[in-house]
FIKE-352260 format. One record per atom (N, C-alpha, C): residue in three letters; z, y, x. Coordinates in steps of 0.1 Angstrom, whole numbers, plus 5000, padded with zeros to 4 digits. Layout:
% residues N
ALAZYX
...
END
This chain:
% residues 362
UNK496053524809
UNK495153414808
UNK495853284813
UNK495753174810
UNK496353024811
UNK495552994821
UNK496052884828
UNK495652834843
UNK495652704837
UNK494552664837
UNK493752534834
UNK493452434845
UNK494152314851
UNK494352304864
UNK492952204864
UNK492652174858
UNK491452064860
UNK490652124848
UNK488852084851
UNK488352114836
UNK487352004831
UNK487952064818
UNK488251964802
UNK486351924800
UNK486651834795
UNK485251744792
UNK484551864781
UNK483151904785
UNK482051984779
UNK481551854762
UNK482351794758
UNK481551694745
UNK482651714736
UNK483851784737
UNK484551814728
UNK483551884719
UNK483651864706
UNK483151894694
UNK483652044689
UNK483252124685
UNK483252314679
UNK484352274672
UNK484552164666
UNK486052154660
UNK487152144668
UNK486952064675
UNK488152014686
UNK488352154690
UNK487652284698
UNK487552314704
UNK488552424698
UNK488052464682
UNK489052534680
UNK490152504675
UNK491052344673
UNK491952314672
UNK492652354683
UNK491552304697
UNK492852314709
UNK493352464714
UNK492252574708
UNK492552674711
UNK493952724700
UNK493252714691
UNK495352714681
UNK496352674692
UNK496052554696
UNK497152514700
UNK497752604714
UNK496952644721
UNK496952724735
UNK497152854724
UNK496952904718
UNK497453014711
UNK499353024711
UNK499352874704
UNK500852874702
UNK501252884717
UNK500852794723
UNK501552764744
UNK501652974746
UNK500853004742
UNK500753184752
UNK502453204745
UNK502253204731
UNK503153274723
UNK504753224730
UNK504253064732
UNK506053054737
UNK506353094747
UNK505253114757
UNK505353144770
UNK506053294771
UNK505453364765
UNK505853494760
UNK507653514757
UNK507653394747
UNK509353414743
UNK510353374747
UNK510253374763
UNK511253364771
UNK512853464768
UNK513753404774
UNK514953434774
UNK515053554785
UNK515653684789
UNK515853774793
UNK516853834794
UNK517353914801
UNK518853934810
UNK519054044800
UNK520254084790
UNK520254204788
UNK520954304795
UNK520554404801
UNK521454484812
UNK522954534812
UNK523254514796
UNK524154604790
UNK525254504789
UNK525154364784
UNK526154294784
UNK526354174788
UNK524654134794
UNK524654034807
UNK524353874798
UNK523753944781
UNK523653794774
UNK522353754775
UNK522253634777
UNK520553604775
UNK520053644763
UNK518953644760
UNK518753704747
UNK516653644745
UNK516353654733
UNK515053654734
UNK514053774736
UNK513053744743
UNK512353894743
UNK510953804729
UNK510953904720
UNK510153864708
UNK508853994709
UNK507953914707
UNK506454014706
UNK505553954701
UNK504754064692
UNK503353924687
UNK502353944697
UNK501853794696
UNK501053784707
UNK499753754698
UNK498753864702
UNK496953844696
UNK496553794708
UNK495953674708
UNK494753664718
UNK493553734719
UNK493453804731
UNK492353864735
UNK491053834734
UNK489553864735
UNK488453814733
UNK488353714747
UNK488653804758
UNK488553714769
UNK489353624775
UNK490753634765
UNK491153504765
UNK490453384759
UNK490353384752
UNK489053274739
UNK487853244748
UNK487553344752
UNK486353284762
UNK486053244773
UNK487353254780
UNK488053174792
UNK488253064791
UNK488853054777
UNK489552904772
UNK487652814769
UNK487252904758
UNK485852804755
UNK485252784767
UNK484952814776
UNK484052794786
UNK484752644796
UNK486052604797
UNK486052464799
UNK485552344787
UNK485452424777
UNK484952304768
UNK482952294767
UNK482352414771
UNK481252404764
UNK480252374781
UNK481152394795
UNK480652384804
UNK480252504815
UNK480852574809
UNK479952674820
UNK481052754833
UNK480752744838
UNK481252774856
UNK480652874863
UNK481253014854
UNK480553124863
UNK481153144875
UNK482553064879
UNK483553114891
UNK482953024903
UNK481853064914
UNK481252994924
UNK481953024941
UNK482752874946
UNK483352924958
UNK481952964963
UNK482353074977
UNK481153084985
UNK481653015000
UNK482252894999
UNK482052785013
UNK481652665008
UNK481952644996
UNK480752504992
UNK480052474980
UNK479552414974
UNK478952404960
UNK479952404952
UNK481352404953
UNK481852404939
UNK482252524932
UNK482152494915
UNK482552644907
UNK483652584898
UNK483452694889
UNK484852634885
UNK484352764869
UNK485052724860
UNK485152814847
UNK485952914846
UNK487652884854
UNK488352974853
UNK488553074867
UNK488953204869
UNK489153244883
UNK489853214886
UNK491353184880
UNK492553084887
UNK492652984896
UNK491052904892
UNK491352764894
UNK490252804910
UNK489152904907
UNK488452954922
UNK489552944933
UNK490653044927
UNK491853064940
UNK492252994945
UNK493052904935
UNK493752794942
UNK492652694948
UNK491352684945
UNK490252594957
UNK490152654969
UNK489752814968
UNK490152894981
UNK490752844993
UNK491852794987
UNK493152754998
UNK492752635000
UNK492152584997
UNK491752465009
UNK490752485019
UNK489852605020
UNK488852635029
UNK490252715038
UNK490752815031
UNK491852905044
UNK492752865049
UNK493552735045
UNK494852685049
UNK495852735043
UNK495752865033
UNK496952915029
UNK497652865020
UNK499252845024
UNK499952795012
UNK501652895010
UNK500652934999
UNK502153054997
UNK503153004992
UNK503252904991
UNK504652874978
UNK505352774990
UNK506552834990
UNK507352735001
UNK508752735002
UNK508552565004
UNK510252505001
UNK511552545002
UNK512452614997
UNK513352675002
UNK514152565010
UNK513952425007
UNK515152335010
UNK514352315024
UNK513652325032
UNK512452245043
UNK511352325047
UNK510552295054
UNK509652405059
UNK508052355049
UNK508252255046
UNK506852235037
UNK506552325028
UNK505152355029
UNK504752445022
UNK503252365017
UNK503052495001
UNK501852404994
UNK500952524987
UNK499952484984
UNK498952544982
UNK499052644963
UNK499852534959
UNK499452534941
UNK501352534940
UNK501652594932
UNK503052614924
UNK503652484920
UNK502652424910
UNK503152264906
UNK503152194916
UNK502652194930
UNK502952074938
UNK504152154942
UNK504352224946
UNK505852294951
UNK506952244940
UNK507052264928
UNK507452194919
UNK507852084919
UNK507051984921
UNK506751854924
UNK507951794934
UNK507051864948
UNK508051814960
UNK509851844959
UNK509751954951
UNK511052014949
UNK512151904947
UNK511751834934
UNK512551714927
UNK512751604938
UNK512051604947
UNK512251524961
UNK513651544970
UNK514451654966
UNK515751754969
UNK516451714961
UNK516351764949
UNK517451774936
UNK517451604927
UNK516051514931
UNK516451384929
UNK516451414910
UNK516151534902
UNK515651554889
UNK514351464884
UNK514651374878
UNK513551284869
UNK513551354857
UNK512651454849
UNK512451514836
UNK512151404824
UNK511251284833
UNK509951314819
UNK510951094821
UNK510651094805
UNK511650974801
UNK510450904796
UNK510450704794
UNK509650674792
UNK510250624775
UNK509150604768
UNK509650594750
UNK509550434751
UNK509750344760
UNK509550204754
UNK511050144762
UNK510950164777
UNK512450114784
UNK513350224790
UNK513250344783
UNK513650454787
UNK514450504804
UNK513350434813
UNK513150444825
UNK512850634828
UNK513250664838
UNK513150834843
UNK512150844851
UNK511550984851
UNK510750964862
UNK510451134867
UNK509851194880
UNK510151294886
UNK508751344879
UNK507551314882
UNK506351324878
UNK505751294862
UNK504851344861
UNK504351284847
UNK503151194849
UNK502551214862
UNK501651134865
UNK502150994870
UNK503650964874
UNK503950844878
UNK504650764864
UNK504850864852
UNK505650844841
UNK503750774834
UNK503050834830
UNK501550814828
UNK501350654835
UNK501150614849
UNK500950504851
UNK501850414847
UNK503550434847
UNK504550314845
UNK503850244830
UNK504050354818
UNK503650374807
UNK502150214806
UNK501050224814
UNK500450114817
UNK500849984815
UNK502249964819
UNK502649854824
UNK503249764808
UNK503549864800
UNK503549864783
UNK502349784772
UNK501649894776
UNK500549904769
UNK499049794778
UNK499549744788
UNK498349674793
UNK497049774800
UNK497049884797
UNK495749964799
UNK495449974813
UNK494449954818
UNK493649914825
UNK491850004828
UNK492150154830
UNK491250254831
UNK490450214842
UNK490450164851
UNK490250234863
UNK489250094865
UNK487650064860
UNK486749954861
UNK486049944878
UNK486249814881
UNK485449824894
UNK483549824890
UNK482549844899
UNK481449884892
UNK480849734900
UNK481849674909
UNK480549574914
UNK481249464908
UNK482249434899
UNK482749324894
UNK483649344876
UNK483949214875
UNK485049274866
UNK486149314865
UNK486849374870
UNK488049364879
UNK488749504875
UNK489749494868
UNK490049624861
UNK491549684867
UNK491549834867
UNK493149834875
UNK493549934869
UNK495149974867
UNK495650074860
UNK495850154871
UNK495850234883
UNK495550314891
UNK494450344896
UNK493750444902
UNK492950454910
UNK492550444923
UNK494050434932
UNK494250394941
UNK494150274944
UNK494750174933
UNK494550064937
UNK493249984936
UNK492250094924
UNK490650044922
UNK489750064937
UNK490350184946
UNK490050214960
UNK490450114969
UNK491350054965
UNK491949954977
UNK490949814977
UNK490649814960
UNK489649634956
UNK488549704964
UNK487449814959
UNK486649844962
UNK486049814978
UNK487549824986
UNK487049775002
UNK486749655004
UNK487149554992
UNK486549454996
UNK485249414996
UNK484749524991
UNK483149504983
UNK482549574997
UNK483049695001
UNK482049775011
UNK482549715026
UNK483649665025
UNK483649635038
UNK484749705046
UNK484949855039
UNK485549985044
UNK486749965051
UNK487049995064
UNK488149915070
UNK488650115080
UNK489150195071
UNK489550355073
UNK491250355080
UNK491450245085
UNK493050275087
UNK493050205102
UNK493350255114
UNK493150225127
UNK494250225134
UNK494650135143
UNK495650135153
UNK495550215160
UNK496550265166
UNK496150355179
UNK497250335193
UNK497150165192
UNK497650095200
UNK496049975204
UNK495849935196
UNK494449815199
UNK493449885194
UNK493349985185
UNK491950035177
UNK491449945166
UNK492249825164
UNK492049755153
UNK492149835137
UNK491449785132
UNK490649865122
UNK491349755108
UNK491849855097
UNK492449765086
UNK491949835074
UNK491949785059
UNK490749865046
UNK492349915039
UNK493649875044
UNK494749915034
UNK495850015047
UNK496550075042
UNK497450145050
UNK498950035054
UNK499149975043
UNK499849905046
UNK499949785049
UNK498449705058
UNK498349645065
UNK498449665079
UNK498149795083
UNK498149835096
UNK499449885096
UNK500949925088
UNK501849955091
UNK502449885095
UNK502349685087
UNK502849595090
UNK502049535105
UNK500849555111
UNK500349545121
UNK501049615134
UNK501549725132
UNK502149785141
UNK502849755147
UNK503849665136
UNK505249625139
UNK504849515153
UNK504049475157
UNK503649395162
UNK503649455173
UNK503149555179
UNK503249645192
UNK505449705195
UNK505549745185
UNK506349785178
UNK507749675182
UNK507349595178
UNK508749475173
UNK509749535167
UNK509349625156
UNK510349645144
UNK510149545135
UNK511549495133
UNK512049435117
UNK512749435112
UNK512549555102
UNK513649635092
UNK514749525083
UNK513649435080
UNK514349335066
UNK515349205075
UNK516549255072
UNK517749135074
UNK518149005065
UNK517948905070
UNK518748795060
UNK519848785062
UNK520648835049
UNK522048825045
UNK522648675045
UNK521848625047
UNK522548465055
UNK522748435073
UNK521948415075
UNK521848425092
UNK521748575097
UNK521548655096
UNK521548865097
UNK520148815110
UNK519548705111
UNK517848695109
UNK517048835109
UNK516548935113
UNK515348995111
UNK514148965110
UNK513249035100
UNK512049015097
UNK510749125097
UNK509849105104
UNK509049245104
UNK508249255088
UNK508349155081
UNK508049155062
UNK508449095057
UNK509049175042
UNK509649125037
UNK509148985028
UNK508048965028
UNK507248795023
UNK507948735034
UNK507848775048
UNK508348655059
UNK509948655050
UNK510748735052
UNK512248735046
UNK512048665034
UNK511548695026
UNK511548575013
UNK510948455016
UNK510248395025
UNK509948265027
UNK511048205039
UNK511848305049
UNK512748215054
UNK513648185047
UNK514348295037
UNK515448275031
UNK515548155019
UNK514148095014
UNK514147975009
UNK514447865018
UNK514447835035
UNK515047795044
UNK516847775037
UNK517347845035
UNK518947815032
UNK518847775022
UNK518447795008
UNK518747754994
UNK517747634994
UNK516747595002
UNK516047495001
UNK514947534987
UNK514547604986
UNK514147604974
UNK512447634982
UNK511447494971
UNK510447484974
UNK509047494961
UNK509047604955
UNK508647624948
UNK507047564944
UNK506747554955
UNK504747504952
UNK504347384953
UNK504247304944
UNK504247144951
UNK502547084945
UNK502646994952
UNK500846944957
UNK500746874945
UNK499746854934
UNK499246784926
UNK498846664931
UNK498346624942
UNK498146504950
UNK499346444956
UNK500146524961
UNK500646384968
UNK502246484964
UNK503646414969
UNK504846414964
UNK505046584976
UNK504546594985
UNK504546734990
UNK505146874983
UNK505746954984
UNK506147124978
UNK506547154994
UNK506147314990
UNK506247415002
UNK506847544996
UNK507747575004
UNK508147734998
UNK507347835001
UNK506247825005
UNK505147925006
UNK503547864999
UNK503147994990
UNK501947954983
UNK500947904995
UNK500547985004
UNK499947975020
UNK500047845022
UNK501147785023
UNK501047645029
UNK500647555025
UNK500947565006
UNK500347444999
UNK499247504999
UNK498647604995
UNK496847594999
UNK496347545011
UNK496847545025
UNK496147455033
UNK496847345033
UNK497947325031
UNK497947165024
UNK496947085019
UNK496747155010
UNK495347144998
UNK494147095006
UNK493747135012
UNK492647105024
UNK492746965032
UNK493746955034
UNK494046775043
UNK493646705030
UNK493746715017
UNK493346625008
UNK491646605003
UNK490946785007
UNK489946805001
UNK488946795014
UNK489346825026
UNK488946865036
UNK487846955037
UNK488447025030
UNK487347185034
UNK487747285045
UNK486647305047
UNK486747345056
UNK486047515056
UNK486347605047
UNK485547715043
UNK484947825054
UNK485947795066
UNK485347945075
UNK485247875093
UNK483747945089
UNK482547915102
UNK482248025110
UNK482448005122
UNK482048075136
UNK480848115138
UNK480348255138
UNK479248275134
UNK479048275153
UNK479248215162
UNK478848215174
UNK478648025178
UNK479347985173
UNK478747845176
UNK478747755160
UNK478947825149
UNK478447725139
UNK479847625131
UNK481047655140
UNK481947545138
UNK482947555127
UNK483247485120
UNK483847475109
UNK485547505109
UNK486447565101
UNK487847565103
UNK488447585090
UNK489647505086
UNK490147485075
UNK491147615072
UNK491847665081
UNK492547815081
UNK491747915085
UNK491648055082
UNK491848175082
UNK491948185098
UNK493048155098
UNK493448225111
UNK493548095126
UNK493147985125
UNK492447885135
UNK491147975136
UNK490448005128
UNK488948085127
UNK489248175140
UNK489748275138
UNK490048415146
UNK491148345157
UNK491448275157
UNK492248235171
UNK490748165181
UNK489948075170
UNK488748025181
UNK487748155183
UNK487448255176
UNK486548355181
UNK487248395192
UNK488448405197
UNK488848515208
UNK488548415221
UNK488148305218
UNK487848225233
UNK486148225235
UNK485248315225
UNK484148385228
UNK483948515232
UNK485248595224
UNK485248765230
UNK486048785237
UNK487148655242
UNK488148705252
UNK489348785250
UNK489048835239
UNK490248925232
UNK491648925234
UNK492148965236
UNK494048945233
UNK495049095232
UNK494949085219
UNK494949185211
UNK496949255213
UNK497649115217
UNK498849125216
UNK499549095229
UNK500549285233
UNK501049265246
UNK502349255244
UNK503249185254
UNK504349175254
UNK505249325263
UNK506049345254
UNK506749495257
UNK507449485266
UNK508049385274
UNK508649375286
UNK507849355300
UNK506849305299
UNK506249305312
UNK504649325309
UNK504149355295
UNK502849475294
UNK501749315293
UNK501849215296
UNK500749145297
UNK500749065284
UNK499049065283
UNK498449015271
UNK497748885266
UNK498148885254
UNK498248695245
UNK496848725238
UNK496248615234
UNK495148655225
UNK495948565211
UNK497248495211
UNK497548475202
UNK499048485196
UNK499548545185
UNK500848625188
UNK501448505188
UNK501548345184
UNK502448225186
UNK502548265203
UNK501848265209
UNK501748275224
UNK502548375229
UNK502548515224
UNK503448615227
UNK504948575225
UNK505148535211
UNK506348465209
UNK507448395217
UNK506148295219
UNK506548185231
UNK506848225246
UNK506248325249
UNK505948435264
UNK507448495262
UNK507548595258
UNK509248645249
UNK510448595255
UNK510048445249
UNK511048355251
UNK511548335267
UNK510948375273
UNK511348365289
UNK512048505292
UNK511848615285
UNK512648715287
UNK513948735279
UNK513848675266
UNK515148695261
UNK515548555266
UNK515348435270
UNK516348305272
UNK516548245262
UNK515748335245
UNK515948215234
UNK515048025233
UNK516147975234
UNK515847835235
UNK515847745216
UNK515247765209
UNK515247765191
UNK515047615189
UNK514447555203
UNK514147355197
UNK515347275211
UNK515947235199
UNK517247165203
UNK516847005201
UNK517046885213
UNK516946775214
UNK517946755203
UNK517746615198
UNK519146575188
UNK519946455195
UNK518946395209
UNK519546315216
UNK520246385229
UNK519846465236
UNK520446565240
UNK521446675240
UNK522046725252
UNK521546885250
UNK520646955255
UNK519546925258
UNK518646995263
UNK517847065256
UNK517447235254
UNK516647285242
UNK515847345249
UNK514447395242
UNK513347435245
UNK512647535241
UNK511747625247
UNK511547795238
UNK510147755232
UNK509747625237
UNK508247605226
UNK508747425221
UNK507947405209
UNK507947285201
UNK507647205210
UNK506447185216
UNK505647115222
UNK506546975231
UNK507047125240
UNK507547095252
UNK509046995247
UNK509946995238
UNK510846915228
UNK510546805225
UNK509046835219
UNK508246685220
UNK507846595228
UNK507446645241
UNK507146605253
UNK508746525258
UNK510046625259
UNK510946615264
UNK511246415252
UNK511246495240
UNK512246335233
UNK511046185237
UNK510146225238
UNK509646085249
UNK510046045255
UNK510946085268
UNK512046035276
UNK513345935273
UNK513245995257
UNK514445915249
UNK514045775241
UNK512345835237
UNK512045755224
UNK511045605237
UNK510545665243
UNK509445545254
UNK508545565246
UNK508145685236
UNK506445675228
UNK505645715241
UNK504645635242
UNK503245695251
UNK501645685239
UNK501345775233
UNK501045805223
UNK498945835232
UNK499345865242
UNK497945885249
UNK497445745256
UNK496245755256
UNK495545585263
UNK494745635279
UNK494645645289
UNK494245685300
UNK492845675300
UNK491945765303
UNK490645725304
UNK489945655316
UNK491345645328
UNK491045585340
UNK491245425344
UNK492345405336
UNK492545235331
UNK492945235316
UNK493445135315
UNK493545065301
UNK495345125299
UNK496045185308
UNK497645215302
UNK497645345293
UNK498345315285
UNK499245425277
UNK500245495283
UNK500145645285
UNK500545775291
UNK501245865280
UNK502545885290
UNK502945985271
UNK503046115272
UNK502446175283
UNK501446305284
UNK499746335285
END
């Protein structure tokens, strides 16, 4: 009997049904005509036999097309048409997984996933793509590339128009619709709707940063940060303002750029009403209502509610000094204080006193 791993849509037509069976007629038959050891002179050879399909073959096979599921697990409502396909559900109520890696201790429930992981070892790509003859280990990752050809776009969101060639990635839009935030720190308990937002969040407890700039050997905890510093050396400023002679090498910047022109101001504090042009001014003013400070420093454990502030904190432990006077030598581990400092050089007093009438340049 054939092991049917998924089952086939019940609206295939009495024709289709016995095309596909021809066709699974022929699959038994080759299955059958495997190559075999001969004892005598050690040649491979064919083993040849005719193969009649049985009656309960044919009605194993018809019953994924016409619907019927006499195979019922007994731990939850599901059935299934074939007994094959009962077993292998089995194993996810018992844990059992018989099929196991010779190269590693992983083990798996189903043959083809053992299969699968296998090529993870041997680095074998089978299945070839017909348009940029790209390789691939899977047929399901060979199936998605194939997308990228053909434009196709399966996978409809139901609350918009919003179309995706994965399903995973139609699960990833969909959080933005429910809100679903399933991926959790387990350093703050901060809550994220993608996996690899909180991987990149981590780094932050963490202070990993994998990605090097092969200019300055610079690390970066993402690699967007590494492609926006590395336009720092080549100067290259790709987004420039329709308003005014302005470009930024980050899209981020010219959109709030954008805002000094338009003055919008899109996100409001749902605790006092107040308006803020960034994202993230927003959630820097909430934490001076919930107190929050989400970000500790790993050398002495105490906590920032804003990671520029951690940064800046840092800086007293390693001794980096990054703002250099140009009238000086004097350098400094925050902006501010640089600015404060070149007053001494420049005589700006920029503040008016609210106690007399002088100008103060702190």
């Amino acid at each position: 009997m054939m092991n049917r791993s998924s089952e086939a849509d019940d609206t295939h037509c009495s024709m289709a049904v016995n095309a596909d069976i021809d066709m699974m007629v022929k699959e038994e038959i080759e299955v059958y005509d495997e190559p075999v050891l001969n004892q005598e002179c050690e040649v491979s050879v064919k083993q040849e036999r005719e193969y009649i399909p049985s009656n309960s073959f044919l009605t194993s096979y018809q019953r994924t097309y016409i619907g019927e599921k006499q195979y019922q697990c007994n731990q939850c409502d599901k059935a299934f048409s074939l007994k094959d396909n009962l077993i292998t559900h089995n194993r996810t109520h018992t844990g059992d997984n018989p099929y196991k890696c010779k190269q590693c201790d992983e083990a798996f429930s189903r043959k083809c996933d053992l299969i699968k992981h296998q090529r993870t070892h041997t680095r074998e790509k089978p299945y070839q793509c017909n348009q940029c003859n790209k390789f691939f280990s899977h047929t399901s990752t060979l199936v998605t590339h194939q997308r990228k050809h053909t434009g196709e776009k399966p996978y409809q969101c139901n609350q918009c128009n919003n179309a995706f060639s994965q399903k995973g990635h139609l699960r990833r839009h969909q959080r933005t619709h429910t809100g679903e935030k399933p991926y959790q720190c387990n350093q703050c308990n901060k809550f994220f709707s993608q996996s690899s937002d909180l991987i990149r969040h981590q780094r932050i407890h963490t202070g990993e940063k994998p990605y090097q700039c092969n200019q300055c050997n610079k690390f970066f905890s993402l690699t967007s940060t590494l492609i926006i510093h590395q336009r720092r050396h080549d100067g290259e400023k790709p987004y420039q303002c329709n308003q005014c002679d302005k470009a930024f090498s980050h899209k981020g910047d010219l959109i709030k750029h954008w805002r000094t022109h338009t003055g919008e101001k899109p996100y409001q504090c749902n605790e006092c009403n107040k308006f803020f042009s960034q994202s993230n001014e927003l959630i820097n003013h909430q934490r001076t209502h919930t107190g929050e400070k989400p970000y500790q420093c790993n050398q002495c454990h105490k906590f920032f509610s804003q990671t520029s502030s951690l940064i800046i904190h840092q800086r007293r432990h390693t001794g980096e000094k990054p703002y250099q006077c140009n009238h000086c030598d004097d350098a400094f581990s925050c902006k501010s204080n640089l600015i404060k400092h070149q007053r001494t050089h420049t005589g700006k007093k920029p503040y008016h006193s609210n106690q007399c009438d002088r100008l103060i340049s702190d």
